[in-house]
DRENSE-539714 format. One record per residue (C-alpha): x, y, z; residue in three letters. Coordinates in steps of 0.02 Angstrom, whole numbers, padded with zeros to 5 digits. Layout:
<pts>
      x      y      z residuo
      X      Y      Z     ALA
...
</pts>
This chain:
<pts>
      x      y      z residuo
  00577 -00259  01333     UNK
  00620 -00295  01143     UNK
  00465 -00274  01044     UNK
  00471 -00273  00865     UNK
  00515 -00134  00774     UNK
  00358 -00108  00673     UNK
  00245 -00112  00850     UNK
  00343  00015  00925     UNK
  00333  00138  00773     UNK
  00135  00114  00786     UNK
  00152  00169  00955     UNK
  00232  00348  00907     UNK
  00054  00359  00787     UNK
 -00051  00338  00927     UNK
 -00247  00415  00906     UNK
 -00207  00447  00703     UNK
 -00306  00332  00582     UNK
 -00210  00173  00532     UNK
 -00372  00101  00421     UNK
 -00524  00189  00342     UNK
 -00672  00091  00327     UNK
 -00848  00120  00281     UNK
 -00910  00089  00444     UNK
 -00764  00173  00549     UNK
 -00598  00201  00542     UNK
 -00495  00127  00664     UNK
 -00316  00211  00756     UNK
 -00145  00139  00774     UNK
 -00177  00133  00976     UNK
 -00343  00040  00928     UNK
 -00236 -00092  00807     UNK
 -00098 -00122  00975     UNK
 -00250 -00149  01109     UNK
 -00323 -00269  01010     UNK
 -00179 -00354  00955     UNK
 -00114 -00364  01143     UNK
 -00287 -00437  01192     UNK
 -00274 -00578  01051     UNK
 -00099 -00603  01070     UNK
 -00150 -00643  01280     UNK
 -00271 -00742  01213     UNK
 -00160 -00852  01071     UNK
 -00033 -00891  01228     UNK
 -00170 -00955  01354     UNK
 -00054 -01027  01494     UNK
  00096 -01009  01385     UNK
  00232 -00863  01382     UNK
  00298 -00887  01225     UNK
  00218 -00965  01039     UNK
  00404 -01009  01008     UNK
  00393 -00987  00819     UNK
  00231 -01104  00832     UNK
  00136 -01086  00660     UNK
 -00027 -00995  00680     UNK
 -00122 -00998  00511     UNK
 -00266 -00869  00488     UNK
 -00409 -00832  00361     UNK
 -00466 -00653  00358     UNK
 -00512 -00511  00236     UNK
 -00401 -00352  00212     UNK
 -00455 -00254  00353     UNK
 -00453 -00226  00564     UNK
 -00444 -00411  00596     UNK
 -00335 -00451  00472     UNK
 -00214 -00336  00543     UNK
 -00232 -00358  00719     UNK
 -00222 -00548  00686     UNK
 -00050 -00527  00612     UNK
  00012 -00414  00756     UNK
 -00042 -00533  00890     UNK
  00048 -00695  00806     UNK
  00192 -00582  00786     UNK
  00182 -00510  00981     UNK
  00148 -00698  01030     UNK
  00307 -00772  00970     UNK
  00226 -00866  00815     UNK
  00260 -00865  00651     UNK
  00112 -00812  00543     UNK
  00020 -00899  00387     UNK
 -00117 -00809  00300     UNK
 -00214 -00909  00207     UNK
 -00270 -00866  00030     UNK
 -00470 -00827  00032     UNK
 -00500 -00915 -00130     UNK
 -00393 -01050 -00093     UNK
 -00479 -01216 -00134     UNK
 -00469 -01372  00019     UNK
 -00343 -01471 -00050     UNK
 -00240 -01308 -00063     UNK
 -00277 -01258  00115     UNK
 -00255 -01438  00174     UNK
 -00066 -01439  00084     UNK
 -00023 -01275  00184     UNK
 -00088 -01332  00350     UNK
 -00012 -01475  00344     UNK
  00156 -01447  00273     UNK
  00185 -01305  00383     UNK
  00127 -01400  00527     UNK
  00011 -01267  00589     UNK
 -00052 -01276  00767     UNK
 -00210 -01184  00725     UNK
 -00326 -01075  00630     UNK
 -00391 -00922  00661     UNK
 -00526 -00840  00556     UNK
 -00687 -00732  00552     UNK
 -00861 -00801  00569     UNK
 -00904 -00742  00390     UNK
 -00748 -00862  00336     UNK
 -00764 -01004  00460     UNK
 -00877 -01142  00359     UNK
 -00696 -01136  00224     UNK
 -00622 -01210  00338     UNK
 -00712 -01271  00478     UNK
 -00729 -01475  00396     UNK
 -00554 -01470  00367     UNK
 -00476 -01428  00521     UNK
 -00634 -01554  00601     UNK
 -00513 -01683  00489     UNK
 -00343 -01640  00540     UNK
 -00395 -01617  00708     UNK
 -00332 -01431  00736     UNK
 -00408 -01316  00817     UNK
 -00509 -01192  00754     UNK
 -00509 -00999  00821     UNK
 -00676 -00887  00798     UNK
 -00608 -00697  00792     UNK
 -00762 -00647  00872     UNK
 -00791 -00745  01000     UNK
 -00626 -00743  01085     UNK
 -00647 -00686  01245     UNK
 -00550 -00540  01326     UNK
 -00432 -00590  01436     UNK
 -00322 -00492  01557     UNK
 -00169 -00420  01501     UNK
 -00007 -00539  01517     UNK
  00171 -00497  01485     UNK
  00209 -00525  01311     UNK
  00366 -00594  01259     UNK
  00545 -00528  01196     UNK
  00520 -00552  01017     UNK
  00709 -00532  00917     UNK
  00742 -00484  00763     UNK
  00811 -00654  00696     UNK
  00643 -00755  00761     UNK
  00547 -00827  00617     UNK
  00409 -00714  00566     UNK
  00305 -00773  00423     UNK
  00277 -00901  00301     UNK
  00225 -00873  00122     UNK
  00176 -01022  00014     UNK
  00235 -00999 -00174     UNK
  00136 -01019 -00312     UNK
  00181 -01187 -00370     UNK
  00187 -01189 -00564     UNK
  00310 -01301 -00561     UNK
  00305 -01425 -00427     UNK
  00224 -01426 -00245     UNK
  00220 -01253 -00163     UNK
  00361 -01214 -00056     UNK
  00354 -01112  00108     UNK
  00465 -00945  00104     UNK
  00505 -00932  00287     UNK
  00572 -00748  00327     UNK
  00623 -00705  00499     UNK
  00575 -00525  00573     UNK
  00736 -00460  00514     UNK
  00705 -00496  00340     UNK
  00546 -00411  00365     UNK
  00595 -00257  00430     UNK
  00756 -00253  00297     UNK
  00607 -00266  00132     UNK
  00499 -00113  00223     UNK
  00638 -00005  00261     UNK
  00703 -00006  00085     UNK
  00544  00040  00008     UNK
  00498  00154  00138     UNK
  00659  00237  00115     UNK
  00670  00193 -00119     UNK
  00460  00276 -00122     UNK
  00468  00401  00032     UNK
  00332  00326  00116     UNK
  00269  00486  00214     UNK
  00139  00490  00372     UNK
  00038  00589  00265     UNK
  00027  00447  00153     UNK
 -00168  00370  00133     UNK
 -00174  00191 -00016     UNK
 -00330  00075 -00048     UNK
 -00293 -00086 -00008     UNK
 -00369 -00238 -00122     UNK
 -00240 -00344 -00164     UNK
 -00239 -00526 -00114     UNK
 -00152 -00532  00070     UNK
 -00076 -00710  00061     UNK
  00059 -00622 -00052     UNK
  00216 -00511 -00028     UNK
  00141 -00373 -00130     UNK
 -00009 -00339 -00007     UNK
  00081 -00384  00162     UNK
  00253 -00281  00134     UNK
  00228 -00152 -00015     UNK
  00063 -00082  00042     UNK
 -00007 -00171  00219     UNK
  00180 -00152  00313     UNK
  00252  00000  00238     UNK
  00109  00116  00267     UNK
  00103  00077  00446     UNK
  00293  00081  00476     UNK
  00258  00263  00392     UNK
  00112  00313  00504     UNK
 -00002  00309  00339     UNK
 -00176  00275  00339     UNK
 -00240  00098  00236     UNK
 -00405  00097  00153     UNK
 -00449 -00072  00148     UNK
 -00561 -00184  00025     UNK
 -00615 -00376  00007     UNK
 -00561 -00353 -00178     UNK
 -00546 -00247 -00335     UNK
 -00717 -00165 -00381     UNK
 -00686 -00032 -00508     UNK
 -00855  00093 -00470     UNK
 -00803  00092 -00288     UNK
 -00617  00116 -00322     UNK
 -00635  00250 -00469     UNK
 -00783  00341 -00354     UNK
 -00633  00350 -00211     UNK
 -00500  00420 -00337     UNK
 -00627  00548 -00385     UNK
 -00650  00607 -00221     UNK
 -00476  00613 -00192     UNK
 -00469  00488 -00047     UNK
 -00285  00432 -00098     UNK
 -00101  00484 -00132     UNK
 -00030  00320 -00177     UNK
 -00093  00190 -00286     UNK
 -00017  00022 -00330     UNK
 -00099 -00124 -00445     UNK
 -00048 -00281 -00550     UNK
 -00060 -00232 -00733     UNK
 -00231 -00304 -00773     UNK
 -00287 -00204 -00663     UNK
 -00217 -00044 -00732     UNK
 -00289 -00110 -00928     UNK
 -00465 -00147 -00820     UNK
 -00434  00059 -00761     UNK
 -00404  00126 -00958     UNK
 -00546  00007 -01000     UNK
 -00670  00087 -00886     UNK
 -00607  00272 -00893     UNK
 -00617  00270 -01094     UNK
 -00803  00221 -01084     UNK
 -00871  00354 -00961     UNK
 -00939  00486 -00999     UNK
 -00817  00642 -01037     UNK
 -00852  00739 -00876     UNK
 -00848  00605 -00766     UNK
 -00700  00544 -00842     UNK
 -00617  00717 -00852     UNK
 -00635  00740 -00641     UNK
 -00582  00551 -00614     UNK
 -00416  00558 -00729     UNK
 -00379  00724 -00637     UNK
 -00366  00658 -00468     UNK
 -00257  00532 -00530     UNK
 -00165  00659 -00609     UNK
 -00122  00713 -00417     UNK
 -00068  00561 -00336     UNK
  00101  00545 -00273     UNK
  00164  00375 -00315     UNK
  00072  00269 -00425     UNK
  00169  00084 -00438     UNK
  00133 -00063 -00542     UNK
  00198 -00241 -00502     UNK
  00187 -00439 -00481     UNK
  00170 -00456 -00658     UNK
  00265 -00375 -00826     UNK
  00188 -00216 -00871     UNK
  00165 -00213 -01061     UNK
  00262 -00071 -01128     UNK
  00103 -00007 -01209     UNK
 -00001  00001 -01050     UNK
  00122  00124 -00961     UNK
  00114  00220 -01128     UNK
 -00087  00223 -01133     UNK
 -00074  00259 -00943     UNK
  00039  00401 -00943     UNK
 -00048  00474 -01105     UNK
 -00221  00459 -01007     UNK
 -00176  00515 -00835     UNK
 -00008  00600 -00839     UNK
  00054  00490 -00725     UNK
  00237  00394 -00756     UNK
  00194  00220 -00662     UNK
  00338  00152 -00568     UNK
  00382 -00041 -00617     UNK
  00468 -00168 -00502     UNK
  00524 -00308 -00484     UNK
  00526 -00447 -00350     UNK
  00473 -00594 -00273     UNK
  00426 -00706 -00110     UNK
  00587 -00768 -00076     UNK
  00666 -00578 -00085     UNK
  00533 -00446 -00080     UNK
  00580 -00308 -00189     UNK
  00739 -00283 -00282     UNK
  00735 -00198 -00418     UNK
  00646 -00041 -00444     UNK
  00608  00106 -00574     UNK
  00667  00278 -00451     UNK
  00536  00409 -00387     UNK
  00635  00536 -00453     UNK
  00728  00507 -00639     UNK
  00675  00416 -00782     UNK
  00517  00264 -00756     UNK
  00560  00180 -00929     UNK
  00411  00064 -01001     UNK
  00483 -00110 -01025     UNK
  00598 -00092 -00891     UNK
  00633 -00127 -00693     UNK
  00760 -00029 -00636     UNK
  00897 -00041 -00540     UNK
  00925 -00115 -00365     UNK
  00843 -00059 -00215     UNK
  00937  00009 -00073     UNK
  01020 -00130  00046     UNK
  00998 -00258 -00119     UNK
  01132 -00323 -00202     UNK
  01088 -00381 -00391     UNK
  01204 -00477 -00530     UNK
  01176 -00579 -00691     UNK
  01262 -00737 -00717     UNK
  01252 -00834 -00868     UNK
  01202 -01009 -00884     UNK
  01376 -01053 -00933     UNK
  01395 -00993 -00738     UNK
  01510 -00806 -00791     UNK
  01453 -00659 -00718     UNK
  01387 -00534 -00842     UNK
  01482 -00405 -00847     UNK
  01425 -00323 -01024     UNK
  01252 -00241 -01066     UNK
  01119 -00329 -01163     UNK
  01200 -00489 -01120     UNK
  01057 -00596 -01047     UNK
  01096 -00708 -00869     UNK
  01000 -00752 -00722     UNK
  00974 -00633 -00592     UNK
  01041 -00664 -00407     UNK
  01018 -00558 -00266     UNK
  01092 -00535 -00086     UNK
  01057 -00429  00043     UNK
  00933 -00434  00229     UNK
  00781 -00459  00130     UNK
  00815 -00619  00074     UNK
  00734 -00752  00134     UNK
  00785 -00879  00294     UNK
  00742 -01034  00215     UNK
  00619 -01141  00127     UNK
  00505 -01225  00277     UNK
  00597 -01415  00314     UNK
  00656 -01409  00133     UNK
  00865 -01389  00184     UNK
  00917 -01470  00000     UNK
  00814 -01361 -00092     UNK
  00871 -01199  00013     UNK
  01036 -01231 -00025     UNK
  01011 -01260 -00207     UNK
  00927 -01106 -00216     UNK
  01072 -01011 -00153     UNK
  01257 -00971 -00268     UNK
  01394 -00927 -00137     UNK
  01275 -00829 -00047     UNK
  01182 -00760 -00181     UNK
  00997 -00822 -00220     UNK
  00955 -00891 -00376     UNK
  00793 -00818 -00432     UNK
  00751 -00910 -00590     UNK
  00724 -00761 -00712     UNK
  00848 -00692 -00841     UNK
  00870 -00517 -00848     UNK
  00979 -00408 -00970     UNK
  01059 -00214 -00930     UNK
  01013 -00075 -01031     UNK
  01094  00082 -01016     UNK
  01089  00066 -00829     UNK
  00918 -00007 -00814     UNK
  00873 -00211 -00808     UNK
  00743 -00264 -00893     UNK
  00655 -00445 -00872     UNK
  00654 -00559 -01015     UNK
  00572 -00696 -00903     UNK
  00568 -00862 -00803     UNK
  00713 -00969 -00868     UNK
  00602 -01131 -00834     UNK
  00443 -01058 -00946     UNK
  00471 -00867 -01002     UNK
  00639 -00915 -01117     UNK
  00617 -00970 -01268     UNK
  00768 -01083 -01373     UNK
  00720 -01077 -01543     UNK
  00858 -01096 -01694     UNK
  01004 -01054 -01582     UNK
  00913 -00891 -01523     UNK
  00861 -00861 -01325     UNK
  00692 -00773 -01377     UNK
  00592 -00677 -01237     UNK
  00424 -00751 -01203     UNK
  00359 -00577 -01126     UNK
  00435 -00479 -01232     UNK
  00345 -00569 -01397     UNK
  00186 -00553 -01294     UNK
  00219 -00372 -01262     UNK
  00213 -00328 -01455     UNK
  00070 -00464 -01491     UNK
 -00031 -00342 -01381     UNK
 -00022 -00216 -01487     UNK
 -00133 -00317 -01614     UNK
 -00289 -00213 -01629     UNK
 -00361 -00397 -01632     UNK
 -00288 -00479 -01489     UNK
 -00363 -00419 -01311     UNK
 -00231 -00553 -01208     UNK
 -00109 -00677 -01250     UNK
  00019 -00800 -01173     UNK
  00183 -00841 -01292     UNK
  00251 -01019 -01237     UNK
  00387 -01119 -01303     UNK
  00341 -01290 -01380     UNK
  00450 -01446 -01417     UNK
  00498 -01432 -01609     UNK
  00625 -01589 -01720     UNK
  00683 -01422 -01817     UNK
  00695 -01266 -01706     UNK
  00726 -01340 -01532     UNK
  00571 -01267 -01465     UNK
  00438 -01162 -01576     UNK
  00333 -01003 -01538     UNK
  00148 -01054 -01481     UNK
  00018 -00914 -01455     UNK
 -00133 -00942 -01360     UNK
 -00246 -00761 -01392     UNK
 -00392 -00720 -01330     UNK
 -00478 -00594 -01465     UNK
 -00564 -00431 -01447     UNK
 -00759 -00438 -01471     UNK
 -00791 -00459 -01664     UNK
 -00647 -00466 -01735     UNK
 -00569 -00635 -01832     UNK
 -00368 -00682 -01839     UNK
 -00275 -00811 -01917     UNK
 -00116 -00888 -01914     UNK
 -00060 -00837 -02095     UNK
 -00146 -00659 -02039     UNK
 -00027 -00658 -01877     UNK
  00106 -00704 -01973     UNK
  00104 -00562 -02096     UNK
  00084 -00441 -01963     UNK
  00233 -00505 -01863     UNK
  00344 -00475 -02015     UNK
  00324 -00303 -02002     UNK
  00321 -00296 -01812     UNK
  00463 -00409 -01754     UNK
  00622 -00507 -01806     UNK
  00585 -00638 -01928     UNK
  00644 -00791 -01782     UNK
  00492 -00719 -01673     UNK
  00362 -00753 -01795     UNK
  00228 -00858 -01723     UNK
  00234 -01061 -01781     UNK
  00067 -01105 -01695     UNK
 -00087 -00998 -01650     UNK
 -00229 -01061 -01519     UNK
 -00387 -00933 -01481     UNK
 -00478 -00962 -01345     UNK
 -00603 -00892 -01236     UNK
 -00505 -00863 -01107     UNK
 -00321 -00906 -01036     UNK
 -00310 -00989 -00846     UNK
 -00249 -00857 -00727     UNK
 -00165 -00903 -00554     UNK
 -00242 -00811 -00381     UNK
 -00148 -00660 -00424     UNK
 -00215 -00640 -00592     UNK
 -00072 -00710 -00695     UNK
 -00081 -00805 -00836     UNK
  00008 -00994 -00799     UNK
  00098 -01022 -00922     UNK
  00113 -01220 -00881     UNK
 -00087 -01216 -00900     UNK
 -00062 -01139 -01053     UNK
  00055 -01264 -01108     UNK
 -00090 -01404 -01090     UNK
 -00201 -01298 -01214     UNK
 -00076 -01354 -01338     UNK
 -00072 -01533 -01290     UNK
</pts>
């Protein structure tokens, strides 16, 4: 029988503990019998899904897991859902993908139960599926379609990033084999699970590795800091506010408790930091604090990871790395030349088994997305000394001001070092004179005052005269995306 590669690994892991929960923990041969009982269940009188879309709403956890499996040991093609998605957002997702049903938890079943009453589809309670007797599953190959992810959307409708199992399996075994993912391995888990960086960098690669998941609804610093104190983990990975959130918290406790809790951190094997531009300045203030180098990456739905800092050799602040193994990475400039110099800036493509199939029934758009082969990711990139480093999305991150490509996140990057400024977003705004002018929108640390003139000043001593500031907005706080990002497009309406 072919069964998918990641299923028969959890076989070989048997009675050891895949998750650790409060209540229990639960074992890899506990994660396949359920999974084989739901997957019966999903296929009723059928033998195979046949790459039927099965959407599901669940919490990081047992059922969450097991729901994934079964879709996957079914034939379908699985959609989570995101848990703080609103209803038209759900609705969009449902409908585009053409979903045949949802499955979800009782605690999660009034999100969504109106909506699929409207649409007509059918709507699966986790817990009161009944147990039905085992059924041949079907031969699942490696070039099925396995999951759909559902971009963000800044800039137009979301758009489905289909990957088939292949692709899958290609994006764990290079971080599995780039991070040495070992059995021995234990990571919390609280990172949204309708997003590559939950699924495939923590979720997938610890159980391909025989590692043991400690999952959580979501981030809750006492619980997560009391865990690292007792030395519950041996791999960590976060998005950068949640790393300033950890320097926040650990400066204000009390020196012994702070001492014991930045000493198990001290110990961890791997700590990584990701879906978002790590300020230069955090992995400084982390590295001074704990000891710990974090590792930076860089990737995205359409290609999982592809870039990454190394576990062994330099982790240098600012910067992503180099390419992953089985990834293929280049620059090409807008003119359409490959890049062959450093510190020359062009887009980066990528190639390889991780990238994506397709985007779901959009065939125009897939093959726009894609130079000879190659994917076009939308963010420039420059080499130094062997390393890339992001300078941004081409469509928002890149600024054109007086002849000058100027690096939205990289402006941001020193504006955080402002003892005034706590965040900040640096967009590019239509300008008769420059092309497009710097805007800052800041949010301010408690009690302290900034103006433009003020910001000005400072920048003169802090950056090249073209990256001075033009325009300076304070606010109370900047709009952030599911993920914790700031959108920059929502941004761009605060100057409006």
């Amino acid at each position: 029988m072919t069964e998918l590669e990641l299923i028969s690994r959890a076989r070989t892991h048997g009675d050891k503990v895949a998750l650790h929960t409060k209540a229990r923990d639960f074992s890899y041969a506990e994660l396949l019998d359920r999974s084989a009982t739901l997957a019966a269940s999903f296929l009723g009188e059928a033998d195979d899904l046949e790459e039927a879309r099965i959407a599901f709403l669940a919490p990081a956890g047992f059922d969450y897991i097991t729901t994934q499996w079964a879709i996957w040991r079914a034939g379908g093609v699985v959609m989570p859902l995101c848990l703080s998605a609103t209803e038209p957002e759900l609705e969009y997702a449902l409908t585009n993908s053409k979903s045949s049903r949802v499955v979800t938890t009782r605690d999660h079943a009034d999100k969504v139960a109106d909506l699929c009453k409207r649409l007509n589809l059918p709507l699966t309670t986790l817990e009161d599926i009944d147990v039905v007797s085992e059924k041949p599953l079907p031969e699942i190959s490696s070039d099925r379609r396995g999951m759909i992810l559902y971009t963000s959307g800044t800039t137009s409708k979301p758009k489905g990033v289909v990957t088939t199992h292949a692709n899958i399996q290609a994006q764990i075994e290079s971080l599995v084999e780039a991070w040495e993912w070992q059995s021995t391995d234990r990571i919390p888990l609280f990172l949204p699970l309708h997003h590559i960086h939950g699924i495939i960098n923590i979720a997938s690669c610890a159980l391909w590795s025989g590692a043991s998941i400690e999952p959580f609804p979501h981030f809750t610093m006492e619980t997560i800091l009391r865990r690292v104190s007792e030395g519950a983990y041996t791999v960590f990975m976060a998005v950068p506010t949640i790393y300033v959130k950890l320097i926040q918290a650990l400066e204000s406790l009390p020196e012994g408790e702070r001492e014991k809790i930045i000493l198990e951190f001290s110990k961890l094997r791997l700590m990584i930091s990701g879906s978002a531009a790590l300020p230069a300045s955090v992995h400084e203030k982390w590295t001074e604090l704990t000891g710990q180098k974090l590792l930076e990456r860089y990737g995205m739905t359409e290609i999982g990871m592809a870039l990454s800092n190394p576990f062994h050799g330099e982790r240098r602040p600012g910067a992503v790395g180099q390419a992953l193994p089985k990834v293929e990475v280049r620059l090409k400039s807008e003119e359409g030349d490959l890049v062959t110099e450093e510190d020359e800036a062009g887009e980066i493509q990528v190639r390889g088994p991780g990238v994506f199939h397709e985007y779901w029934n959009k065939p125009e758009v897939t093959a726009e997305s894609f130079d000879d082969g190659w994917f076009r990711t939308g963010d420039m990139a420059v080499i130094e000394t062997g390393y890339y480093r992001i300078m941004g999305r081409l469509s928002v991150d890149i600024i054109k001001s007086g002849g000058y490509k100027l690096s939205a996140l990289e402006i941001e990057a020193a504006l955080l070092n402002h003892p005034a400024i706590c965040e900040c977003a640096v967009i590019g705004v239509n300008d008769d004179t420059w092309g497009e002018m710097v805007a800052v929108a800041a949010v301010l640390e408690e009690g302290a005052e900034l103006s433009l003139d003020s910001l000005r000043e400072w920048c003169r001593d802090q950056l090249s005269t073209y990256k001075i500031p033009k325009r300076l907005l304070l606010v109370d706080s900047l709009p952030r995306n599911a993920m914790g990002k700031i959108t920059k497009p929502a941004v761009r309406e605060l100057f409006q």
